[in-house]
C-alpha positions, -999 to +999 in steps of 0.1 A: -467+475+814-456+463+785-420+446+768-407+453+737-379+431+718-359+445+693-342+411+671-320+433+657-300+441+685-305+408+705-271+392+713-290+359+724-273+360+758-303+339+772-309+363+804-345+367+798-351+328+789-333+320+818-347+341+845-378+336+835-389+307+812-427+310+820-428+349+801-397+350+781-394+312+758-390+304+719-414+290+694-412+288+662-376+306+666-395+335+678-390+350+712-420+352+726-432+372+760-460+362+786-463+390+809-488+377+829-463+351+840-444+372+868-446+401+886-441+435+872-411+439+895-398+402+884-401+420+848-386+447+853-359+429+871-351+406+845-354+432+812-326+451+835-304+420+827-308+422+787-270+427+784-276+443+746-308+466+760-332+446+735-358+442+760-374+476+773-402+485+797-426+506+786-450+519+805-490+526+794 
């Protein structure tokens, strides 16, 4: 599995930096994603909280 992040559409809600800091944190002003962090459910969980649907799942 793999997330995607579109910038564009990002509302900076701080859902996915806040559920989980260890694959979803900031550097260099740059979101940045770690899934080898969590689970694939965790994932999945937390991208379902992306209030503006900037974060998706994709599968491959």
């Amino acid at each position: 599995m793999k997330v995607t992040f579109d910038g564009s559409i990002c509302g900076r809600a701080g859902k996915c930096v806040g559920g989980l800091p260890n694959v979803f944190f900031v550097e260099n002003d740059n979101l940045m994603i770690d899934t080898s962090k969590a689970s694939e459910q965790e994932i999945r969980d937390c991208v379902a909280q992306c209030p503006s649907g900037a974060l998706k799942c994709v599968d491959g």
